[in-house]
C-alpha positions in Angstrom: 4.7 4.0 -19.5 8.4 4.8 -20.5 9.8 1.9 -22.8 13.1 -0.4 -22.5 15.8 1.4 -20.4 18.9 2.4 -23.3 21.2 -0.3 -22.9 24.3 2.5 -23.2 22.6 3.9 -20.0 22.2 0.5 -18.3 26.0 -0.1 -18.9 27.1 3.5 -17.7 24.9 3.0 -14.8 26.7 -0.8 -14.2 29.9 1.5 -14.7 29.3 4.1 -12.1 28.2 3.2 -9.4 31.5 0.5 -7.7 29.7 -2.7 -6.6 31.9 -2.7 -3.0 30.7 1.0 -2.3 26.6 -0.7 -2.6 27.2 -3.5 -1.1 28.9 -1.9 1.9 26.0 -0.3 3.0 24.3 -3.4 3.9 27.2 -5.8 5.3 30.4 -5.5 7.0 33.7 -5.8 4.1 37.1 -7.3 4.8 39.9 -7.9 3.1 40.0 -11.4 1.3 42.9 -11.5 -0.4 43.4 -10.9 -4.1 42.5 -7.5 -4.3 39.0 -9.3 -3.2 36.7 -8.5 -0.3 34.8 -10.9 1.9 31.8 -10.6 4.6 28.9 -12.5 5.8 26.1 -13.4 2.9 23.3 -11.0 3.3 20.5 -14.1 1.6 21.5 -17.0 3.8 22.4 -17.7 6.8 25.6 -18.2 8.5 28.8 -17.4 11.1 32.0 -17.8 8.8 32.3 -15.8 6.0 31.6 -17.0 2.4 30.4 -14.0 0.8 32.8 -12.3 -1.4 32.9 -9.0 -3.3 35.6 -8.7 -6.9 35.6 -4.3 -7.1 38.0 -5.0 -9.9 35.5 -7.0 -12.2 32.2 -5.3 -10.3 31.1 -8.9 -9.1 29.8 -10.7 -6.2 29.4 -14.0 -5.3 28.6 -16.3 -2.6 31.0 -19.8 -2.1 28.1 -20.9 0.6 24.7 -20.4 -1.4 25.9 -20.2 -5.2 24.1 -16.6 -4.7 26.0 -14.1 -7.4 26.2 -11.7 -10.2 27.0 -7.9 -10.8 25.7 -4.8 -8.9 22.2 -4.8 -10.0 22.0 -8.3 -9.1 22.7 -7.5 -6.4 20.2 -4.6 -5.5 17.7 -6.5 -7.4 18.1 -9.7 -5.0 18.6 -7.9 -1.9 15.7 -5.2 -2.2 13.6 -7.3 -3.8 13.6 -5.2 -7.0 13.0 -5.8 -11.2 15.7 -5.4 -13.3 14.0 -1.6 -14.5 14.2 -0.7 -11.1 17.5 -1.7 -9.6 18.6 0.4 -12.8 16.6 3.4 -11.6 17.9 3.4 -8.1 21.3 3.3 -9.0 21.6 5.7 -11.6 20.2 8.2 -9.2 22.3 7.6 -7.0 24.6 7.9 -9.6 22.7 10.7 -10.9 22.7 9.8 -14.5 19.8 10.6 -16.4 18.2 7.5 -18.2 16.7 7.3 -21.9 14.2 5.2 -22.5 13.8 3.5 -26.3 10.0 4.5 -26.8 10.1 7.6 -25.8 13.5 9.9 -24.4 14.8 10.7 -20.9 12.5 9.5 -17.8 9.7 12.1 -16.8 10.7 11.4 -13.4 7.4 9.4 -12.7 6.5 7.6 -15.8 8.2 4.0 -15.8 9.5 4.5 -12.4 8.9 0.7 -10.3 6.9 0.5 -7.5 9.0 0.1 -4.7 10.8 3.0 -6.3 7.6 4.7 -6.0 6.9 4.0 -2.4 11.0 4.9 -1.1 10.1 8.5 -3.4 7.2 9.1 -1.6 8.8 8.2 2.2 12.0 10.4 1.1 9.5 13.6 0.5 7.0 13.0 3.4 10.2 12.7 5.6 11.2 16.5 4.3 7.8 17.8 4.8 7.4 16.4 8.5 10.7 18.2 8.9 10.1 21.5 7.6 6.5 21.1 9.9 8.6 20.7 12.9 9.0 24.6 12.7 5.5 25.8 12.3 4.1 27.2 15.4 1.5 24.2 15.4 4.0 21.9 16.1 5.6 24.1 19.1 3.9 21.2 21.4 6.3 18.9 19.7 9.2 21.0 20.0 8.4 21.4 23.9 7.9 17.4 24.3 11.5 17.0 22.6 13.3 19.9 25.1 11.6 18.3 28.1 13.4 15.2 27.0 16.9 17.2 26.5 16.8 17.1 22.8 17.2 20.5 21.0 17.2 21.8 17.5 20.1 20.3 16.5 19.5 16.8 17.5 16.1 16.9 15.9 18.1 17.3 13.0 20.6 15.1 12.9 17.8 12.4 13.3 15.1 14.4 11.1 12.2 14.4 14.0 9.5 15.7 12.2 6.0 16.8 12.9 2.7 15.8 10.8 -0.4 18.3 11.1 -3.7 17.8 12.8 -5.3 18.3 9.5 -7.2 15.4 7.5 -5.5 15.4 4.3 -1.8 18.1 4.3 0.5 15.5 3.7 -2.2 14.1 1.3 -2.2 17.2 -1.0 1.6 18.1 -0.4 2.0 14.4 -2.1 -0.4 15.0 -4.8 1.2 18.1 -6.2 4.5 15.9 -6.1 2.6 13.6 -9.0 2.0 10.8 -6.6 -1.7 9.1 -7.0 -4.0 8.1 -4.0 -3.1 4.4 -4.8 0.2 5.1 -4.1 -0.5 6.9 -1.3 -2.3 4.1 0.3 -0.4 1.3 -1.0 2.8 3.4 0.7 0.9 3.5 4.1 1.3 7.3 4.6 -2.6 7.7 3.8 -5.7 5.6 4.4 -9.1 5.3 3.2 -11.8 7.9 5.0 -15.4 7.4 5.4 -15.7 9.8 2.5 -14.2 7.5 0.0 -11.3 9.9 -0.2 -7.5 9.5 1.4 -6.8 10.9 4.6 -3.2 11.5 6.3 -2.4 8.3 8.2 -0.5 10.3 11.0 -2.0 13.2 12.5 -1.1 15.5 15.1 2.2 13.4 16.3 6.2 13.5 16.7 7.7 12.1 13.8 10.6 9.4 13.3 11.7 8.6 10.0 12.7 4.8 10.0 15.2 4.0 7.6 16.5 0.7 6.2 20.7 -0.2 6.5 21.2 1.6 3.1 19.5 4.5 4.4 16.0 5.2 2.4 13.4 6.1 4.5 10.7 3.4 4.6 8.5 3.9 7.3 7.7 6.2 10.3 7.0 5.9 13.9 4.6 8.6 15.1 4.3 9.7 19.2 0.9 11.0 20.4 1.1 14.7 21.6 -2.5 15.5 22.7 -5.0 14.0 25.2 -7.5 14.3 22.8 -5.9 11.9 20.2 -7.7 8.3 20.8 -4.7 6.5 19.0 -2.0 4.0 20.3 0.6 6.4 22.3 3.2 5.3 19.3 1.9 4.3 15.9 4.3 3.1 12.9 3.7 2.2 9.4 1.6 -0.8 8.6 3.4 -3.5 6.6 3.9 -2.7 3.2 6.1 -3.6 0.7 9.2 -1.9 1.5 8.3 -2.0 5.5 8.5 -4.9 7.3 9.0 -4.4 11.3 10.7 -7.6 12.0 13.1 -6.4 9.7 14.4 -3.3 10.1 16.0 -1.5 12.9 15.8 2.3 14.2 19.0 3.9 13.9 20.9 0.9 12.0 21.6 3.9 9.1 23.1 5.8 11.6 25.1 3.3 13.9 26.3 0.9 11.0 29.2 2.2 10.7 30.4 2.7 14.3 28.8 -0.9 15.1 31.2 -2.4 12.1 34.1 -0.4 13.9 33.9 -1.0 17.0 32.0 -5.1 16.7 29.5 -3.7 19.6 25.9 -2.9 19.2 23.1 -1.4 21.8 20.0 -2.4 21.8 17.5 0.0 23.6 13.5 0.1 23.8 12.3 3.4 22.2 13.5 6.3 19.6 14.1 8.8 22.0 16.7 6.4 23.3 18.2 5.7 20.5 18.6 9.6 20.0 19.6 9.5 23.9 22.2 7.4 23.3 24.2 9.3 20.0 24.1 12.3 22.0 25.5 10.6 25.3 28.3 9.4 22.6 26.8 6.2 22.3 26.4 5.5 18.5 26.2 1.9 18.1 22.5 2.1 19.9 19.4 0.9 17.8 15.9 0.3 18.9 13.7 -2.0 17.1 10.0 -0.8 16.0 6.9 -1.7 17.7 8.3 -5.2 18.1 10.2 -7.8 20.1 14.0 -8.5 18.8 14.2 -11.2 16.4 15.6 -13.6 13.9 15.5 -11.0 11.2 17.1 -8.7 13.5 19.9 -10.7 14.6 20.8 -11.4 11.0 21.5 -7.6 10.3 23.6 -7.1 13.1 25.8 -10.1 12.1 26.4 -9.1 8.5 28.1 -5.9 10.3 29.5 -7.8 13.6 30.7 -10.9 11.3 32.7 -13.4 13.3 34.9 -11.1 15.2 36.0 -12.5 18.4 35.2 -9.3 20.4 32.2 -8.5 19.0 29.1 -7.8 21.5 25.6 -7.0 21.4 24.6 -5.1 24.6 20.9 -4.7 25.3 19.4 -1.9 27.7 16.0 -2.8 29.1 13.4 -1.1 31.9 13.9 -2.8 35.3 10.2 -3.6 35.2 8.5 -7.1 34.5 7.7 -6.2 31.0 11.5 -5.3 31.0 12.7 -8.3 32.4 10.7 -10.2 30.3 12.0 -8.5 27.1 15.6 -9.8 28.2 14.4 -13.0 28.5 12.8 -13.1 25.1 16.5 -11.9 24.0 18.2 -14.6 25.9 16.7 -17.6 23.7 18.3 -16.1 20.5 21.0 -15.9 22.3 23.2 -18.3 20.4 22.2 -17.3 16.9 24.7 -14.4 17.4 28.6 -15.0 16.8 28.8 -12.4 19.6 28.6 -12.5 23.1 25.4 -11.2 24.2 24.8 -8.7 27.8 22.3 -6.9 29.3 22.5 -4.0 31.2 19.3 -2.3 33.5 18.9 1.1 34.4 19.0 2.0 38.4 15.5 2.9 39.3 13.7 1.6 36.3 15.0 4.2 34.1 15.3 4.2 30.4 18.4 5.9 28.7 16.0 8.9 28.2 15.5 9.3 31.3 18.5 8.5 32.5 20.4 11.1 30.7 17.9 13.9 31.7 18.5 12.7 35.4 22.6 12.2 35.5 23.8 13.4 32.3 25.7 11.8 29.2 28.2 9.9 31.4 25.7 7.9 33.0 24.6 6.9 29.8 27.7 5.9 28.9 28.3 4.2 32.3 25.2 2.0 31.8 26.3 0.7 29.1 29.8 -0.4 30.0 28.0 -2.1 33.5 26.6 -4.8 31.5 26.1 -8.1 32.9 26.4 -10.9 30.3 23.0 -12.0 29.6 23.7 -15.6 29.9 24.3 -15.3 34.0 21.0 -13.1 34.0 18.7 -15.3 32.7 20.5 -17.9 35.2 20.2 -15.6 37.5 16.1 -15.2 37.0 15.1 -18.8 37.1 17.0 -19.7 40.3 15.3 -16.5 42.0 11.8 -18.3 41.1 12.7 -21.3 43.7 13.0 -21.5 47.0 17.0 -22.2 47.8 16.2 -22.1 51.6 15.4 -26.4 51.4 16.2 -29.2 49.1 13.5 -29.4 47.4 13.6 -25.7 45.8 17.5 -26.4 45.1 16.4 -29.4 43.6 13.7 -28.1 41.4 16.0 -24.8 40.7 19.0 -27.0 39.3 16.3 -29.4 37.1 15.3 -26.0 35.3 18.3 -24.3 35.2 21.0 -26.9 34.0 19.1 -27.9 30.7 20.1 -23.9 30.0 23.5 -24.2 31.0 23.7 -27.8 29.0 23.0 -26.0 25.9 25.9 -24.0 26.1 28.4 -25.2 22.5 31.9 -24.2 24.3 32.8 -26.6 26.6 34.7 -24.5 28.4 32.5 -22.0 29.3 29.8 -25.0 30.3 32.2 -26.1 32.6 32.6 -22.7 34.1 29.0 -21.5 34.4 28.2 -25.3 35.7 30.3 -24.3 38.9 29.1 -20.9 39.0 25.3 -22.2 39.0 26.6 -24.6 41.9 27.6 -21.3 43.6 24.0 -19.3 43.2 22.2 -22.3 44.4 24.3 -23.3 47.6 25.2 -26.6 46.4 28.8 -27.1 48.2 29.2 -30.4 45.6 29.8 -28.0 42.5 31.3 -31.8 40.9 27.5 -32.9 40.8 26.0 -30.4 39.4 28.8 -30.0 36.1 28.0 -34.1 35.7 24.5 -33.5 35.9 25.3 -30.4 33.1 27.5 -32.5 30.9 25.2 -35.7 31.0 22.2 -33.5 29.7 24.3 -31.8 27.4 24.9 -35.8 26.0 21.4 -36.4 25.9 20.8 -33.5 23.5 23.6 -34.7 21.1 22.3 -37.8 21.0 18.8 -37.0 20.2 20.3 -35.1 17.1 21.0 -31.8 18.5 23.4 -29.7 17.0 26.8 -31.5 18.7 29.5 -29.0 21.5 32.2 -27.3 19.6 35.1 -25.5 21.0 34.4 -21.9 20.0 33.1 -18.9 22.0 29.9 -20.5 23.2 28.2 -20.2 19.4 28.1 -23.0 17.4 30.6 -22.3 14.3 30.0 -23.2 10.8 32.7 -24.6 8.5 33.8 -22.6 5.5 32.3 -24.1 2.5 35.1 -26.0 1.0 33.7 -27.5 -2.7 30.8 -26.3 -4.7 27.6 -28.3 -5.1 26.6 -30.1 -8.3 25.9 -27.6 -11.0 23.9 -27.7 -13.9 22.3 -30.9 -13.6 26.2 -32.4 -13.8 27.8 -34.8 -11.6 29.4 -33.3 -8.6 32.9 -31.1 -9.1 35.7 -33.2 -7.6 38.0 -30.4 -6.5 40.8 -33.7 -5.5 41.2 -34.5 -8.7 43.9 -32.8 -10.2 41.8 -32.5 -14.0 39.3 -30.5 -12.4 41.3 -28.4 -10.5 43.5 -27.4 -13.4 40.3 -27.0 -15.2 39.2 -24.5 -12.7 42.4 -22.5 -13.0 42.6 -22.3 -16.2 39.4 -20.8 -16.3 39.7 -18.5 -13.5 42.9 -17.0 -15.3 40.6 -17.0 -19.1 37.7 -14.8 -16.8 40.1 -12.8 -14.5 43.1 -12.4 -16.9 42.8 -13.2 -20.4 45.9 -11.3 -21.3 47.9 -14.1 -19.8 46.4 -17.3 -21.3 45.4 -15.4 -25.0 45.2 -16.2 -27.6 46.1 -20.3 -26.9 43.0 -20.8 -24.6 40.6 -19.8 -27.5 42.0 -22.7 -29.4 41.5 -25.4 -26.6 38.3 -27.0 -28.0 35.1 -27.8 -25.4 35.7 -31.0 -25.0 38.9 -30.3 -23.7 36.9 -29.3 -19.5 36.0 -32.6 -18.5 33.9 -31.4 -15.8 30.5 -30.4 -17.9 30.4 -27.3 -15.7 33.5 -26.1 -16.7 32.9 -27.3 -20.5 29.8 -25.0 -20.2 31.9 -22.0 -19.2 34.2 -22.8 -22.3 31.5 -22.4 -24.5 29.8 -19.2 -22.5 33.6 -17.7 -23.1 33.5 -18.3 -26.7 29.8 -17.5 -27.6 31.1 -13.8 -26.2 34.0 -13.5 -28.7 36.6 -15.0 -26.8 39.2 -14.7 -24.1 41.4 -13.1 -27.1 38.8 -10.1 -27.6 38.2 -9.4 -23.9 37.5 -5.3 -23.1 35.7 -3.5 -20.6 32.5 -5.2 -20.8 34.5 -8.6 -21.3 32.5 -10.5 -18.0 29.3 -8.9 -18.8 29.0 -10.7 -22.2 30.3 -13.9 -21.0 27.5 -13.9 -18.6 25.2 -12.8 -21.2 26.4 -15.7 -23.2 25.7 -18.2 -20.5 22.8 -20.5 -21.4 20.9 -20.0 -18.1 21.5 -19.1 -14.5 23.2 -21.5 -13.2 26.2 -21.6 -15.6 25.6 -17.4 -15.5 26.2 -18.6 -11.5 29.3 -20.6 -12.1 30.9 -17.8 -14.6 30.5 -15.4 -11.9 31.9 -17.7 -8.9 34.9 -18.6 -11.4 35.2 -14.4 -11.9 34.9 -14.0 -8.1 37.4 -16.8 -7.0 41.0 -16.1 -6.0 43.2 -17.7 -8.3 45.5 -20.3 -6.5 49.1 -18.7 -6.9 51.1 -16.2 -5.2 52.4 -15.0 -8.1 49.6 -14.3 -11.1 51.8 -14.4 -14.1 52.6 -16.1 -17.4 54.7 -18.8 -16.0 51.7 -19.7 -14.1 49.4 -19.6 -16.6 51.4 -21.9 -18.8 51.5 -24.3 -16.7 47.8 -24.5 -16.7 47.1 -24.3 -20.5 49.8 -27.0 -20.9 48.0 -29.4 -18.3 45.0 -29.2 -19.9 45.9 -29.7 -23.6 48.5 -33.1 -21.9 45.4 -34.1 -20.4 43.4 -34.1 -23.3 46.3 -35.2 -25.4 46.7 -38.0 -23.4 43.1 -39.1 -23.1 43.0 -38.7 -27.1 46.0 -41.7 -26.9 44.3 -43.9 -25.0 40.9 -43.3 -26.8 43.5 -44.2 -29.7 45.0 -47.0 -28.1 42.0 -49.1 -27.6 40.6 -48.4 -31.2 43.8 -50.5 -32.1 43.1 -53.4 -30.1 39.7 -53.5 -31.5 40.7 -53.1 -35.2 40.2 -55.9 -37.1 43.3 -57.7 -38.7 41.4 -57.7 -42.1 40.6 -53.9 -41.9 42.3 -52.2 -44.9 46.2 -51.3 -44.2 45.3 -47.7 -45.2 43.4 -47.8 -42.2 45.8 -49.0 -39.2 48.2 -46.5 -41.2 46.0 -43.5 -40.8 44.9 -45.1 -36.7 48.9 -45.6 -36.2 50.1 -42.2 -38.0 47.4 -39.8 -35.7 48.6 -42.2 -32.3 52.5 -41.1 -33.5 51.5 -37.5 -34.0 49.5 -37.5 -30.7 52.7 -39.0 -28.4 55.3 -36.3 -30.4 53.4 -33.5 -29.4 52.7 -34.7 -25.9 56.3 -35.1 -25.6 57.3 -32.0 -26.6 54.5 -30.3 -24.1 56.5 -32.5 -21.4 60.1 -31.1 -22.7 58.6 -27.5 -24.1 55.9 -26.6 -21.7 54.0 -23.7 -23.0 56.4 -23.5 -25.7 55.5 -26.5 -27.2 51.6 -25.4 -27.5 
């Protein structure tokens, strides 16, 4: 095993790679203001932005979940990575070459982390299905992809592969890369055999390779070819540690961008309609693999959606039952999205596939744009279960159907689709049915339900406004004007030491009454000081930092825009000077009632020296009132 990662290479590696350029590839950026970026938090959930990105200082941190640090915190957190690896996987994408202290540069296996391990060995099965899509074995796979319109060149551009019929030839390929049968197994591209040796997992079958939002290749999805295979007509990668099905999403590598562009995503049912789709001009479709759409799945497409009020998620289904009931499925997440949500089904109970091969790329393209929102179709589905010809079928169609329309947030639009479920089930009173809609909708509120907003039919979450309690202190009190000026101060000794340098490194701990802030203070001058800040000035400081939750609070102080429009020395005199007058004037008081309790018969040297430090303490707080920062 290589040794501890050279802590030059860990800092060039910190240095190379831009944190806004990594985090990017898994979330939607916007400008926040400040030269800081802002999207939605990628390890909790939520509608309104609170996540926000600092290029300049190569921080992140989250205002909703306290969630924050530098790059590799980053990659660590959100790929479930140790330190070693998060290291490894950005220096080559950096392609810096890492020394280890036991023992020189990496071998390129020993030391490497396993999850490192498994993306490594996904990354070179992907090539090798590749380069077997040209062998003439796999000429039935070639035929199955041009009887589906797709020729070389879109094989490509999705890297559709082809895995022998052999037993083991992905097997030994991988072993003459220095992978071990463990890691074979543990990666799911092999499995045990009868023999007690490995076997290839996939056999004989069309290859997808299935790659997570940043774009590694973490699993496959494999389509049966021959009669004679026994297996499941698709088969994907078991769950493993870097493949989870509920959570990724075929295509999203390919779409992200385009879906963050344009706030619309397409859902669709299989890869070749994903692959249907890009070549009808359609890139925002996706498929998800082997299973339904989900919670883990909605939260993907929001970090790249955000809360953008055009933003849409369109969903293509088969006209069959199983279809219909797939749209159904989608229609109770429904309201997790800050998007509006639509479905749209194929004449003829086509799929995009199909559909292309039968009318070409514009009826692709057409399909999608005759959506239907998906609201009005599940509506739509329940009243077509009941018999509107009598009373009692109205009756029992509007008892199921206005509990869905009651759950509606935006009161407008549960007004509107009130009167338009009034129209699909003949009831001329359209009156009876919105107070039927509106008194269920009360009913839910009272029993605790989430309570109407106005918004766009989602239910919207306020922007965090104060931070929690932290480090076991009492609660920050952002109203009082102490704190606040405590805050800023701090901001500016992080962000900008030039302007507050050297007088902050005098101002003594006790000076931040907030113990938080007091605990930054002392982070700051354990790492040298705001005076001897350099390149690696933050990185210290948070190396300095006691534990993780004052490493938390330096970074959301790094992180936060500083309250002014104009950042300059003015502004940061005003600062150091309200926290010295504070603290000067807290001193006189503290001074002030140690002469009412002085004893008459206390030694006169001693009301001299009480009296003399009170006098000193009023001059200089006057001359901070008169002087400003002048008179620190």
């Amino acid at each position: 095993m290589a040794g501890r990662i050279n802590d030059d290479d860990v800092k060039a590696v910190r240095d190379a790679v831009p944190i806004d350029a990594v985090v990017s590839e898994y979330l939607q950026l916007r400008n926040a203001g400040g030269g800081n970026l802002k999207g939605l938090c990628p390890f909790h959930d939520e509608k309104s932005p609170s996540f926000q990105v600092s290029p300049s200082k190569g921080l992140y941190h989250c205002f909703g979940c306290q969630a924050g640090g530098d790059t590799l915190d980053f990659v660590m957190k959100i790929d479930h990575l140790s330190f070693s690896e998060a290291v490894e996987r950005l220096a080559g994408l950096a392609g810096i070459t890492l020394r280890y202290e036991e023992g020189g540069y990496t071998s390129g296996t020993s030391g490497r982390g396993d999850r490192i391990r498994l993306v490594e060995a996904h990354k070179a099965a992907a090539q090798f299905y590749v380069d077997q899509l040209g062998s003439p074995e796999a000429e039935i796979g070639r035929k199955f992809l041009a009887e589906r319109g797709f020729d070389q060149a879109a094989a490509t551009h999705f890297s559709v592969g082809y895995s022998p019929a052999g037993w083991d030839h992905l097997t030994r390929f991988l072993r003459g890369k220095g992978f071990t049968d463990k890691e074979l197994i543990t990666s799911g591209l092999a499995q045990d055999s009868r023999s007690g040796k490995p076997i290839d997992r996939f056999r004989g079958r069309l290859m997808w390779p299935i790659r997570d939002i940043s774009g590694e290749v973490v699993g496959f999805g494999a389509r049966k070819l021959r009669d004679d295979d026994n297996g499941p007509k698709y088969l994907n990668t078991p769950e493993t540690a870097i493949y989870k099905k509920s959570q990724v999403l075929y295509g999203i590598d390919l779409a992200k961008k385009e879906i963050a562009k344009t706030s619309r995503a397409v859902v669709v049912e299989g890869y070749t309609d994903v692959m249907a789709c890009h070549m009808a001009g359609v890139t925002t479709a996706i498929a998800t693999c082997g299973t339904a759409f989900g919670g883990d799945h909605i939260k993907i497409l929001r970090r790249l959606l955000m809360d953008n009020a055009t933003a849409e998620v369109i969903f293509t289904f088969d006209g069959d039952a199983a279809g219909q009931k797939a749209a159904l499925r989608a229609f109770e997440d429904d309201q997790k999205f800050a998007a509006e949500t639509s479905i749209t089904i194929a004449p003829g109970g086509m799929d995009p596939c199909d559909l292309r091969l039968a009318q070409g790329d514009a009826a692709v393209a057409g399909l999608v744009e005759a959506r239907t929102p998906l609201f009005e179709f599940a509506l739509r589905h329940i009243v077509s279960r009941h018999n509107l010809e009598n009373p009692a079928g109205r009756a029992a169609a509007l008892a199921e159907a206005a509990p869905v329309v009651a759950s509606i947030k935006d009161l407008s639009i549960q007004h509107e689709s009130a009167v338009q479920l009034a129209g699909m089930l003949g009831i001329l009173d359209e009156q009876f049915v919105v107070k039927r809609v509106a008194q269920l909708a009360r009913w839910a509120r009272d029993r605790g339900n989430q309570p109407q907003q106005q918004g766009r039919g989602r239910p919207q979450e306020a922007a965090p406004t104060t931070p929690p309690p932290v480090g076991g202190g009492p609660a920050l009190n952002l109203r009082s004007p102490a704190h606040r000026t405590e805050r800023e101060l701090l901001k500016l000794a992080l962000q900008r030491p030039a302007l507050v340098s050297p007088a902050f490194d005098a101002y003594g701990i006790d000076e931040f009454t907030a113990p938080p802030y007091a605990a930054v203070r002392q982070a700051i001058q354990d790492a040298g000081g705001a005076s001897q800040a350099a390149d690696d000035y933050l990185a210290r400081v948070r190396d300095a930092a006691p534990n993780d939750t004052v490493r938390a609070m330096v970074t959301e102080l790094a992180v936060e825009a500083i309250h002014a429009k104009t950042v300059d020395e003015v502004y940061a005199g005003v600062q150091l000077v309200q926290v010295r007058l504070r603290a000067v004037d807290r001193r006189v008081l503290e001074i002030q009632g140690a002469m009412t309790r002085l004893s008459p018969q206390a030694p006169p040297e001693q009301h001299a020296a009480v009296q003399e430090e009170l006098w000193v303490l009023q001059q200089y707080g006057q001359r901070l009132r008169n002087r400003g920062a002048e008179g620190l």
